[in-house]
Wavefront OBJ file of the C-alpha trace (Angstrom):
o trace
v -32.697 3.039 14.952
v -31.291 4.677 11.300
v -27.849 4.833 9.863
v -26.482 8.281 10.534
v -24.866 7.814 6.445
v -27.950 6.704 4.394
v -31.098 6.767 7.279
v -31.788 3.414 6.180
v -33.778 1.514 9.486
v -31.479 -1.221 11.057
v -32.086 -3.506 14.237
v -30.638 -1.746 17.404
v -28.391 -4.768 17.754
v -26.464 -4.463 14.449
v -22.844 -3.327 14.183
v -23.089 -2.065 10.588
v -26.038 -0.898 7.971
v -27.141 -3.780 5.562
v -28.159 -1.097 3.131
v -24.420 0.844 2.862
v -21.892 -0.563 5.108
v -21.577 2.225 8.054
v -20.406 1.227 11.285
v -22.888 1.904 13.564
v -21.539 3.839 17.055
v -23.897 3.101 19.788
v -24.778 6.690 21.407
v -23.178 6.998 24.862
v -25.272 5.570 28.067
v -26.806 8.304 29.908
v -27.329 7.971 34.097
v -30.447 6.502 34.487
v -31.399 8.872 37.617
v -31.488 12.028 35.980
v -33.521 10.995 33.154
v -36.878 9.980 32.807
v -36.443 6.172 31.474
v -36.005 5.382 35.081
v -36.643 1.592 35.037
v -34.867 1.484 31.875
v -32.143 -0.630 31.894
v -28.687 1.561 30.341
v -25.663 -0.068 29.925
v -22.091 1.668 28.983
v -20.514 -0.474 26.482
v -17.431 -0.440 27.703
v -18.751 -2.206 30.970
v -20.053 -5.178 28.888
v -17.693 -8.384 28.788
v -18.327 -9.549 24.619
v -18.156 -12.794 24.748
v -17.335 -14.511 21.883
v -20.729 -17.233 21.753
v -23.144 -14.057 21.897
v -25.703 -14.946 18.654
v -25.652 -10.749 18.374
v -22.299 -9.293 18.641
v -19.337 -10.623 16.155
v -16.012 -10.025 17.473
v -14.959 -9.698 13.535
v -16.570 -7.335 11.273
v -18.594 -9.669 8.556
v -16.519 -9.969 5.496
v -16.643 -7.553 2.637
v -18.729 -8.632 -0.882
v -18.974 -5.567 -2.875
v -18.064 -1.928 -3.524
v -21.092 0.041 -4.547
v -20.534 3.961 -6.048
v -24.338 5.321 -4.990
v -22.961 8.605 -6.682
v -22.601 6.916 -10.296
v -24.813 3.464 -9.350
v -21.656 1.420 -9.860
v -21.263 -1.824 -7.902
v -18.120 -4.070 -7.781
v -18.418 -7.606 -6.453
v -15.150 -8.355 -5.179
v -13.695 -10.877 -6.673
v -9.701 -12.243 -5.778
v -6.891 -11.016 -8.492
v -9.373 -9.169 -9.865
v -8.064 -6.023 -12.115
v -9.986 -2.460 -11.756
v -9.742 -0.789 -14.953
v -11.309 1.449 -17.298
v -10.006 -0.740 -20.444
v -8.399 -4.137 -18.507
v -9.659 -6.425 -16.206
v -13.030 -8.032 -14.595
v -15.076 -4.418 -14.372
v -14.997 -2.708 -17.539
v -18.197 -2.906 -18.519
v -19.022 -1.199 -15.378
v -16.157 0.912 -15.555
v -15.744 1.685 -19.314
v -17.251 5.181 -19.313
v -15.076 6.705 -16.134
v -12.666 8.516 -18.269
v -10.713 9.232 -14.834
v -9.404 5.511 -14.321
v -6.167 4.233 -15.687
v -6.775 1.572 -18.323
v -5.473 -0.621 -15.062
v -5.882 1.443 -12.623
v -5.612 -1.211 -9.447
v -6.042 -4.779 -8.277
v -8.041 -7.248 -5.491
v -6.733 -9.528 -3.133
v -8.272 -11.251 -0.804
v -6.009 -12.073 2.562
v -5.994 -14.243 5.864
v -7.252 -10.651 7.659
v -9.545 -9.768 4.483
v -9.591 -7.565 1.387
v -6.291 -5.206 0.230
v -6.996 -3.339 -3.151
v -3.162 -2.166 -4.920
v -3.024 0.622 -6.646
v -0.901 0.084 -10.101
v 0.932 3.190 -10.585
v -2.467 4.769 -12.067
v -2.479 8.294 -12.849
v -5.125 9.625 -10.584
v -4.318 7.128 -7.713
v -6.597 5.077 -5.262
v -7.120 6.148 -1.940
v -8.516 4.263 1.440
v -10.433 6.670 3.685
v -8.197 9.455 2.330
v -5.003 7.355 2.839
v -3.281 7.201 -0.452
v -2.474 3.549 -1.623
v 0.974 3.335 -1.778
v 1.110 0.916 -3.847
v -1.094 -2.065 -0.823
v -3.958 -1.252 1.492
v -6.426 -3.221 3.248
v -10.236 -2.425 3.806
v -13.170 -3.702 5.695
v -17.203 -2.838 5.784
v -17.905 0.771 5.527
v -14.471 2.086 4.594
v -14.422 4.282 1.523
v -12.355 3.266 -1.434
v -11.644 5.822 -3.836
v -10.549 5.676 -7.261
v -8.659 8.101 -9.147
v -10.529 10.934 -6.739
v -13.719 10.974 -8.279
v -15.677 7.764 -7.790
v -15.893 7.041 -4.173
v -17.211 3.698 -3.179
v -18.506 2.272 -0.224
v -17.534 -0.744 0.977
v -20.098 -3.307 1.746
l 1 2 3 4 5 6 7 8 9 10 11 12 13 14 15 16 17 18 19 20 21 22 23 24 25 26 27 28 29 30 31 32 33 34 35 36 37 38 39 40 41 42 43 44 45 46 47 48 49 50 51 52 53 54 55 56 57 58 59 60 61 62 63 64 65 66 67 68 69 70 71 72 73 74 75 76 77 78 79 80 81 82 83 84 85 86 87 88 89 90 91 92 93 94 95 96 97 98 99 100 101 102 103 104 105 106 107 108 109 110 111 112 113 114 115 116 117 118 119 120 121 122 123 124 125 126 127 128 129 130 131 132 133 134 135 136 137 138 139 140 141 142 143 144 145 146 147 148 149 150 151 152 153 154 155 156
């Protein structure tokens, strides 16, 4: 199978692309009968009991590690209390040049549940699949962090 976001091949099994992040959506089971897989065996997933020992299937998305900009080749590792800035914090030499960013533009945390980035009252704000940060919101694998609505990042 390919990720529908960057066609990368993944295992049919996986629940998000090791290459960017996207969650993968299993297509919808078709009947058997009218096709001509018959033999095939075609589950609906919502008819499968997850149970919680299954080697395959996580009941928790795996943790984010990294924000990666394929636009610009950026790549954040994430790293807790860490400052996103064009002139402060743990990034600027990745983030010196975008002239969009606040000189602190926004901050890390890691939580119990996961990752939250803060925006800090930057000019061009930070946004979490279009959701403006105002001023705490959490992410997770394949969500799309945006800063100061130009670079758009991908969480991995």
């Amino acid at each position: 199978m390919n990720c529908p976001y960057c066609n990368s091949q993944i295992d049919n099994r996986s629940l998000y692309c090791d290459q960017c992040g996207t969650k993968i959506t299993p297509p919808k089971a078709h009947n058997p009968v009218n096709s001509n897989n018959i033999g095939e065996d075609v589950y609906d997933l919502e008819d499968i009991e997850i149970l919680s020992d299954n080697p395959y299937i996580s009941p928790l998305p795996p943790t984010p590690s990294r924000l990666v900009c394929q636009k610009y080749g950026m790549e954040i590792k994430l790293s807790d209390g860490a400052i996103i800035g064009r002139t402060q914090g743990a990034y600027t030499s990745i983030l010196g040049k975008c002239k969009y960013l606040s000189s602190k533009h926004a901050s890390l945390k890691r939580t119990s549940d996961g990752w939250t980035i803060t925006d800090l009252d930057s000019t061009n704000g930070t946004t979490v699949n279009g959701r403006t940060c105002h001023p705490t919101l959490p992410f997770y694998i394949g969500d799309k962090v945006c800063l100061a609505v130009y670079y758009e990042f991908i969480v991995l």
